[in-house]
C-alpha positions, 0 to 999 in steps of 0.5 A: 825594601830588605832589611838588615837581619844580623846576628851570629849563631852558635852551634854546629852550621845551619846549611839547609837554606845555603842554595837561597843565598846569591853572595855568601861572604865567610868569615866576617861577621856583623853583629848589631846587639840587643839594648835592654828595650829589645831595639838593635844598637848602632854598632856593627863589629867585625873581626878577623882570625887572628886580627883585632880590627874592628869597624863602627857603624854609626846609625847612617852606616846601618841605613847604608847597610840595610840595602845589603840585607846582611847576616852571619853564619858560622860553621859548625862543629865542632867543635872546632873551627868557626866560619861566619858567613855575610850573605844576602837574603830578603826579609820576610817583613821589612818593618820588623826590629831585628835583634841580637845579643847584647855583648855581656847579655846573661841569656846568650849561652856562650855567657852561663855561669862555667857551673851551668855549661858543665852540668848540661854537657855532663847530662848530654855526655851521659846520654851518649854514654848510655847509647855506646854502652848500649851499642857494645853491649848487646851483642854480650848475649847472643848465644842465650838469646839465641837458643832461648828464641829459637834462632841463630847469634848472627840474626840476633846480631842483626838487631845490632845492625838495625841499631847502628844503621839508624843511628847512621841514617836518622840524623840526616833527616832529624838535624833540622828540626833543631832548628825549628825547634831548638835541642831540648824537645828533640834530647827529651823526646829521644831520651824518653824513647831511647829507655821505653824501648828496652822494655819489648827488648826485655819481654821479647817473645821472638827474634822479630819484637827485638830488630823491630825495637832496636830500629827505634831505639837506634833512631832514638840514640841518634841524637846522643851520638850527633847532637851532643857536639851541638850542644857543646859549640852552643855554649863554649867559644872554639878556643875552648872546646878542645877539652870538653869534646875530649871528654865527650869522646872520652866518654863514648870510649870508656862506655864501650869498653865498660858495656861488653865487660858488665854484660858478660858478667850479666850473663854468665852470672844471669840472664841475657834479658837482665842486660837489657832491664838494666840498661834500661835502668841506667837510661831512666837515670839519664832521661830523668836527669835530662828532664830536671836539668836539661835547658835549651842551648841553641842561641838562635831558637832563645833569640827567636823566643825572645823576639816572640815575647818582645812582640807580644810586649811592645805590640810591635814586630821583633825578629831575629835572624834565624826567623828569615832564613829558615826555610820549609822542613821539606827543604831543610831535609833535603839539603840535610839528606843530599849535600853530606851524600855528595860530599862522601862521593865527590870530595877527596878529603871527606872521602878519603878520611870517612873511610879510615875512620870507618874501617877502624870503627867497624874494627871495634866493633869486629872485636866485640866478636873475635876478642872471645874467639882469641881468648878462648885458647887460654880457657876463660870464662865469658866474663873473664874475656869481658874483661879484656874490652875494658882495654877499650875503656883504658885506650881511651884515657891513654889518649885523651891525655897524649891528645893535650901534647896534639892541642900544644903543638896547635898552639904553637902552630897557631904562634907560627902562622899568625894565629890562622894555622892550616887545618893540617896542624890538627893531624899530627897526633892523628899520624902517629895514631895511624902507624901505631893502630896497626901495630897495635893489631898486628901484634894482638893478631900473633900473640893471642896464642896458649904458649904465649901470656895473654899481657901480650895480646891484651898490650896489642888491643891497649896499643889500637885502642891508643891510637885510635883516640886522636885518629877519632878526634881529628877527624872533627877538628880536621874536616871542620876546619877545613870546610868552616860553614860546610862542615856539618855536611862533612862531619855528617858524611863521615859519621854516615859511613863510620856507623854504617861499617859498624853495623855490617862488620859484626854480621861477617866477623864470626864466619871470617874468624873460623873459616881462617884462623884468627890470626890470619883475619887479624893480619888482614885487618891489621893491613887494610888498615896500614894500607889506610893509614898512609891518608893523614900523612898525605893530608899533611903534606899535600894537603893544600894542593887537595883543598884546591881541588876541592869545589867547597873548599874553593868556593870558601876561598873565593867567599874569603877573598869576596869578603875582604874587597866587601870590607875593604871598601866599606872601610874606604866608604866610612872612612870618607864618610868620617872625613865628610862629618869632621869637615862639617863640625869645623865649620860649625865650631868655626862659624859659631865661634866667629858669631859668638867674637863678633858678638863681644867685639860688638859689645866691647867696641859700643861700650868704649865708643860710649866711654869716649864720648863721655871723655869728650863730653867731660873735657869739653865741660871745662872743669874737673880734675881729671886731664883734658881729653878731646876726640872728634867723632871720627876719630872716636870711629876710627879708633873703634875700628882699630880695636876690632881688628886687633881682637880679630887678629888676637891682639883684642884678647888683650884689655884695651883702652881709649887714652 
């Protein structure tokens, strides 16, 4: 017999057993709560975007509902957009109690006091900041490092390459174990790598000790760079998400414009090992941080630890949903590993939006090279050219706040369309983003010149960097509204090739900036990137007929549409089932109220056939005052049947007697 495992997940989607599941149904879920006694309710909510239909199942309903073994799924993400799907698995143990959270249960994260929420996201946000800073920062002292170790700067900048291309490739295979065992373990454990890792950077004998360490420190940082958003989707609803991730993402930019600007200062005034002592120092501040503050956020590991202790209580079975559908770890990493690959070479959307906000990514990074190569013709100092980066940090508080004019014409884009608007209303500020990045670059690449003042350059960096902000934010809210329960795939795919151009453009910056000159290597990128910019005006207006074409974006429609004839006849199934119910309690109320009238119209016609023998036996007596009254026995019969039918009839209500 299968069994009915329902509940609703928080965070970013768990896909890694979707191949296991015949009838996935997206986009409606079913939520039984937990009581205080740990057993599941009779209700079963189901709601809509934009809709506040809701269906109750009584404990009947939930027997019928049993036979379909259902559970949710929502998407990820993001932040953004949420998709929750009703698929059809078997339980592992059909005598098991499945729970979930009660409606206003304080233990749901998405419940926390807004105190906690923050605090936890602000230590998570430190943690990214701390593996940004680190990431712009190092290549601040290749040339001593490189004299000092008896190499070059280009294989000094390769242990950036290794640093990046793990952060590219350790989340494919570290996504799940978080859902094995829950965020905190996985944030702590890379933390505490993340700092002890600096130390053999520090005290580095030759170039090998330093690419060997920052592989590892790279896997370690992974999780500030693709676990942070998770943490953010455990805890706040989608409608409130916007902000908060505009301040994790505000914080990866304003760490890597302040990271090559402090390190310049470092090492012109100190050492290149100083940079990485104190990196060091800075993220012995964020583990300990983590470590005092830090709390599991995953509703789906709390709800399994909770089924665990109410076992152990009650003596009896508990579970929760995520207890059935996770599959072995071989899978779930294979699935982690395969679909974001596929996604990157056969779906158009995913494609065409990775390699934008790759390209431009690798640019920032291009920067932290050719910035000191431009600026040199003005004479300044290391730290003075340092100083330019902090446009990054600048272009990213610029566009954090141009990006709530994008989250009001959302809004009203939502007002327009019911409350479901198209995922294109997200790429509206990410299109005027698109003309002015490369503008931005076009106009640094010809104005970093001694006869012309360094403002002008510098407006031009300010100017990319702008623009580049919302460009990066909606490629989340984009691609997870577009693939809802896919989405972590898409966001993988894209995150995959944007750190993987991140690390290999830095290797051939310095020989393309000297063999032409840097404002030629400048117009170059300025134009690959116009030339990619035409993608968000594309989505906007063809987007549509793209998603048809997409197999996952079809596959989610055609899951939609399953969902709807799903409702539609459970609608129709309960609402003859409340017709049977009422039929029933009529004609008991009827048939104990015509027990309960024919019991009084017994009493009250025996009673008045007694006071009219009485009468007859009075009169019949000869004396008394009272008028003479004679009845016969039938005539004391029929008058009692008189009576009865008139109470019947509602004339009985009335008092009567016998004269």
């Amino acid at each position: 017999m299968k069994s009915c495992n329902l509940s609703v997940k928080s965070g970013i989607s768990n896909e890694q057993n979707d191949q296991h599941r015949p009838l996935p149904l997206v986009g409606l879920p079913l939520n039984p709560r937990l009581t205080r006694h740990g057993s599941v309710s009779n209700s079963v909510g189901r709601s809509r975007r934009g809709t506040g239909d809701s269906i109750t199942l009584a404990p009947l309903d939930l027997s019928h509902q049993a036979s379909r073994a259902s559970q949710t799924r929502p998407p990820s993400p993001h932040y953004p957009a949420s998709a929750l799907a009703l698929t059809q698995t078997k339980s592992m143990d059909p005598g098991a109690i499945y729970i979930d959270w009660e409606l206003n249960d304080p233990s749901n994260p998405f419940n926390w006091p807004t105190y906690r929420k923050w605090t936890l996201v602000i230590v998570c946000f430190l943690f990214t900041a701390c593996t940004a800073f680190n990431g712009t920062g190092y290549p601040a002292g290749s040339d001593d490092a490189a004299r000092e170790l008896h190499s070059t700067a280009e294989v000094y900048l390769v242990g950036n390459t290794t640093y990046l291309l793990a952060i590219s490739f350790t989340p494919l295979v570290l996504a799940p174990l978080s859902e094995v065992y829950g965020r905190t373990p996985i944030y702590l454990v890379a933390s505490f790598v993340f700092m002890v890792t600096f130390i053999p950077q520090a005290l580095a004998p030759n170039m090998a000790a330093i690419l060997i360490s920052r592989w590892f420190q790279g896997m370690a940082a992974s999780v500030g760079n693709s676990m942070v958003a998770g943490s953010v989707s455990d805890m706040f609803h989608a409608s409130e998400r916007g902000f908060p991730m505009g301040l994790y993402a505000l914080s990866v930019y304003i760490a890597q414009g302040v990271g090559p600007t402090a390190s310049a200062f470092t090492t012109s005034q100190r050492s290149w090992r100083v940079i990485l002592w104190w990196n060091g120092a800075v993220a012995l501040f964020a583990f300990a941080m983590m470590a005092l503050l830090l709390k599991e956020t995953r509703g789906p590991v709390l709800l399994s630890q909770r089924a665990k202790r109410l076992t152990e209580e009650t003596g009896k079975l508990h579970r929760c949903r995520a207890d059935d559908e996770r599959s072995s770890f071989p899978v779930m990493v294979k699935t982690s590993l395969v679909r974001p690959i596929e996604y990157l070479f056969t779906e158009p959307v995913v494609t065409s939006f990775a390699l934008w906000i790759g390209f431009l990514w690798g640019i920032v990074f291009i920067c932290l090279e050719s910035v000191p190569i431009a600026f040199s013709v003005y004479g300044w100092s290391v730290g003075q050219k340092g100083l330019v980066l902090l446009c990054t940090a600048v272009g990213g508080l610029i566009g954090f706040a141009v990006n709530f004019y994008q989250e009001k014409l959302y809004a009203r884009a939502c007002q327009r369309h019911d409350g479901k608007p198209p995922p294109e209303a997200r790429l509206y500020s990410a299109c005027a983003g698109a003309v002015f990045a490369p503008v931005g670059l076009y106009i640094f690449a010809w104005t970093a010149r001694s006869d012309i003042h360094p403002v002008a350059p510098i407006l031009g960096l300010l100017i990319f960097n702008t623009a580049l902000f919302p460009i990066y934010l909606a490629v989340f809210s984009y691609l997870a509204d577009v693939y809802e329960r896919y989405a972590s795939s898409a966001l993988a795919a894209q995150s995959f090739l944007r750190n993987t151009l991140a690390a290999t453009f830095p290797l051939f910056s310095r020989q393309m900036y000297s063999s032409v000159s840097p404002p030629v290597a400048s117009t170059i990128l300025a134009s690959i990137g116009a030339l990619l910019g035409v993608v968000p005006f594309i989505l906007l207006y063809y987007g549509e007929a793209i998603r048809k074409r997409s197999r996952a974006a079809v596959a989610l429609e055609r899951e939609e549409r399953e969902a709807e004839e799903f409702y539609r006849r459970e609608e129709e199934k309960l609402e003859r089932r409340r017709q049977r119910e009422a039929s029933k309690s009529t004609v008991g109320g009827v048939g104990g109220g015509c027990e309960k009238l024919g019991s009084n119209l017994e009493n009250r016609s025996g009673k008045q056939i007694k006071e009219g023998e009485e009468a007859l036996v009075g009169g019949g007596g000869g004396g008394g005052g009272g008028r003479r009254t004679s009845f016969t026995r039938d005539q004391l019969d029929s008058k009692a049947k008189r009576v009865e039918r008139q109470m019947i009839s509602g004339d009985g209500l009335r008092s009567t007697s016998i004269a």
